[in-house]
N, C-alpha and C positions, 0 to 999 in steps of 0.2 A: 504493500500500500504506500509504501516510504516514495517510494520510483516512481506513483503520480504526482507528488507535489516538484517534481522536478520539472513537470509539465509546464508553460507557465499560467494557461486559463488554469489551470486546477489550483496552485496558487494566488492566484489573482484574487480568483471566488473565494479563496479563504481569507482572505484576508481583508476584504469587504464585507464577506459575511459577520467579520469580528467587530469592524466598524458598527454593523447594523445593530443587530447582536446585542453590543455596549447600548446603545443610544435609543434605539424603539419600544424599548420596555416604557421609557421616562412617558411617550406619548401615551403608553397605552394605560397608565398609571390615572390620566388626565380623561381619559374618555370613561375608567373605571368608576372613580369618586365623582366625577361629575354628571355622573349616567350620560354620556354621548352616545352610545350604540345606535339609536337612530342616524346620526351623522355618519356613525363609522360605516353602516350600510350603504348608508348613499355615498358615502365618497371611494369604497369600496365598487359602485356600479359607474361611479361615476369614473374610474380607474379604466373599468372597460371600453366605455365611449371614447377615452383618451385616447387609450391604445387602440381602438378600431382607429380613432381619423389618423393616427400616425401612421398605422400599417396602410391604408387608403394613400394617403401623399408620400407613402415611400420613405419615411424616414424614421428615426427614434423615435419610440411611443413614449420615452419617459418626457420629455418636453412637452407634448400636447397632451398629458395623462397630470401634468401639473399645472398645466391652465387651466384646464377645464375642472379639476378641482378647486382650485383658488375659485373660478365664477360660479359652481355652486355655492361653495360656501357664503359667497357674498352674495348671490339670488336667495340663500335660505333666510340670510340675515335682512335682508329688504322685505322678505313675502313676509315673515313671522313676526322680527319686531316692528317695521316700519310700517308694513300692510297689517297688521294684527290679528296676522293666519297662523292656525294651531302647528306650531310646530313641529309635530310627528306627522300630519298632514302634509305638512310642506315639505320634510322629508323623502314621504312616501310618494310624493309624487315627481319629485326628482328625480328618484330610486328605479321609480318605474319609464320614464321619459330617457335617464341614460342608457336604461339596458335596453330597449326597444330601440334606441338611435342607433347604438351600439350593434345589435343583429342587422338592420337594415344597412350600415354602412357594409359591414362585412359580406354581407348577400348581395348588395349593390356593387360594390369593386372585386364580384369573386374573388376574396384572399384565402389564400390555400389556407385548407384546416390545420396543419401544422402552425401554422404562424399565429392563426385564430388559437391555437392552443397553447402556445405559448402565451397569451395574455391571462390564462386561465393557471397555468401549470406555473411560469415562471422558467429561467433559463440563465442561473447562474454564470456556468460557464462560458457563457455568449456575449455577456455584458463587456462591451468596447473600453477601452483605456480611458476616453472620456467619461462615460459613464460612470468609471470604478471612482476618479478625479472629482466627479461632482458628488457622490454620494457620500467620499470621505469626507467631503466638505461641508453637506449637507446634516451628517452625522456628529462633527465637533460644533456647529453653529444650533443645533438641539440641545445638545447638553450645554452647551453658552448660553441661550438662550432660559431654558431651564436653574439655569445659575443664578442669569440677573435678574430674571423676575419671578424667584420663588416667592417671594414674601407676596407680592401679590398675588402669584397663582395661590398658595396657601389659604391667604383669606378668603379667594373667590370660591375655594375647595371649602371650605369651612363650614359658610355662608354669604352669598351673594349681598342680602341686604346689609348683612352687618360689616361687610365689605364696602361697599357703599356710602355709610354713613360714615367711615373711618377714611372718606378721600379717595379710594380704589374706584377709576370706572371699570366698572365691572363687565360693563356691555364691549368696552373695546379690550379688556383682558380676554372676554371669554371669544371673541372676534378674531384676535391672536391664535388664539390655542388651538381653535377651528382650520385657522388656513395652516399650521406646524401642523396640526395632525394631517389632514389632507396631503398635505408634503410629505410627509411621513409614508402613508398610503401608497403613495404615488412612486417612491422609489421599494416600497416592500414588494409592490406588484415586480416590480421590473427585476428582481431580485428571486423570489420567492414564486410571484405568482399571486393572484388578485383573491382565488379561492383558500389559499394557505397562510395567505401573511397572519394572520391571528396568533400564529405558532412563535411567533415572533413580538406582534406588538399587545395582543391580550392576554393571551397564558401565564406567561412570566409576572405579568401584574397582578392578575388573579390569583398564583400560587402565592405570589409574597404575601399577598393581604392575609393571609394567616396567620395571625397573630404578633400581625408588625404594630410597634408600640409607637410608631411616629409615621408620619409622614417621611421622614429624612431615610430612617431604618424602611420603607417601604420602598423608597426610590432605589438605595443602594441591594437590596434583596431583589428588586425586581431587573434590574442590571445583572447581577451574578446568574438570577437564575436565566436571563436570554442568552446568556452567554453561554451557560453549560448545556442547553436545549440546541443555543445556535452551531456551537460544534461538534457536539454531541449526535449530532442530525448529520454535518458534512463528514463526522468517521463513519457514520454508517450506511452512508449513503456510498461508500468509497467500497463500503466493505460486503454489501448485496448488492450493487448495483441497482440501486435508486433514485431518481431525481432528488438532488438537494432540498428541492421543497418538499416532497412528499415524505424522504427521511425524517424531515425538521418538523413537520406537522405532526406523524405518527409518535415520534418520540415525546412532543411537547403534552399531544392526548394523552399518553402514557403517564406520563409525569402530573398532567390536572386529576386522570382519574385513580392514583393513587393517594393524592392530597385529598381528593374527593369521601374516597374509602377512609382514611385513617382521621380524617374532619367528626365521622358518623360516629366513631369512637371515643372522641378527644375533646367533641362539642367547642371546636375553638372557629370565633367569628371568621365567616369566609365576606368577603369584598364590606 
């Protein structure tokens, strides 16, 4: 197995995956305590639509899979706070509007079902030198990000209103964290795959919440544990011969539904 990492995509992938790995637990920490999984749905479909119009004009889906989340999140932010539409509403019909755009592109520019699968499955070892350049980037400027504005995300975790009255706009903290996570999305699809990133940015948050006594101990737990899921997935995926993302997924379900099993035992708070 040693004599693949000599390769250099098989290296490359690892080594992006460690970026990822370190850094998308932090978002998925931020969709967990804040309940966003309606968002993460739609920016997860909305991943799809990306990567259909990229594959359609020929080019990288991770740039047109990150516009196109950026403008949902900012059409969710206009229909829900500014239009004063229910926001699981407004989601859901995003949700549904991107994956129907998303089929019709792909059925419209006949793009081979490989490549259509690949938006689904993800394709590690395919990610271009730019790509690996922007997601390292994209990866340190999360956890920067995550840095400078704990204390506000903190309080917006907390409680919004009492956030609020203590100076925090809360409406553009939680406006921030929408389009990071969508970003977040956006390069997990390209990496992972649009159906498996979860393995990656939910699991590891969810496992930490088990009995994490802070917020600080829940970020840094939920960091170690994407880390050990994240590679943990690329040895064994080396080692049956698996798509990285499908390794990464299986092992991460493995890993929730033992925490899940010994929770029924132990009675210790989960999320």
């Amino acid at each position: 197995m040693l004599n693949l990492l000599t390769y250099p995509p098989i290296w490359r992938g690892l080594v992006v995956l460690l970026f990822a790995a370190a850094s998308f637990p932090i978002a998925g920490v931020w969709v967990i305590r804040l309940n966003l999984l309606p968002y993460r749905f739609m920016l997860m479909h909305g991943a799809m639509l990306g990567g259909a119009v990229g594959l359609t004009l020929g080019i990288s889906p991770l740039p047109t899979v990150m516009a196109v989340n950026i403008i949902l999140v900012l059409l969710a932010d206009v229909l829900s706070n500014r239009g004063r539409l229910d926001a699981g509403l407004t989601t859901i019909f995003l949700m549904v509007a991107s994956l129907g755009g998303a089929m019709a592109l792909l059925y419209g520019a006949a793009v081979p079902a490989q490549d259509a699968l690949g938006l689904l499955w993800g394709n590690l070892f395919a990610v271009s030198p730019t790509e690996i350049a922007a997601t390292i980037l994209f990866c340190l400027g999360l956890a920067l990000f995550g840095k400078l504005y704990g204390l506000r995300i903190q309080a917006v975790i907390f409680d919004r209103d009492v956030a609020f009255t203590s100076g925090v706009d809360d409406a553009a903290v939680m406006r921030a964290l929408l389009i990071v996570i969508g970003l977040t999305v956006a390069f997990a699809m390209r990496i992972i795959g649009a159906l498996l990133l979860d393995a990656l940015l939910l699991i590891p948050a969810i496992i930490a919440s088990v009995g994490a006594p802070s917020l600080k101990a829940l970020y840094r737990r939920a960091v170690l544990i994407g880390m050990a899921i994240g590679v943990g997935g690329f040895i064994l995926a080396l080692l049956i011969d698996l798509p990285v993302g499908a390794a990464t997924a299986l092992l991460g379900a493995a890993a929730l539904a033992f925490v899940l099993v010994t929770h029924t035992f132990f009675q210790k708070e989960l999320i």
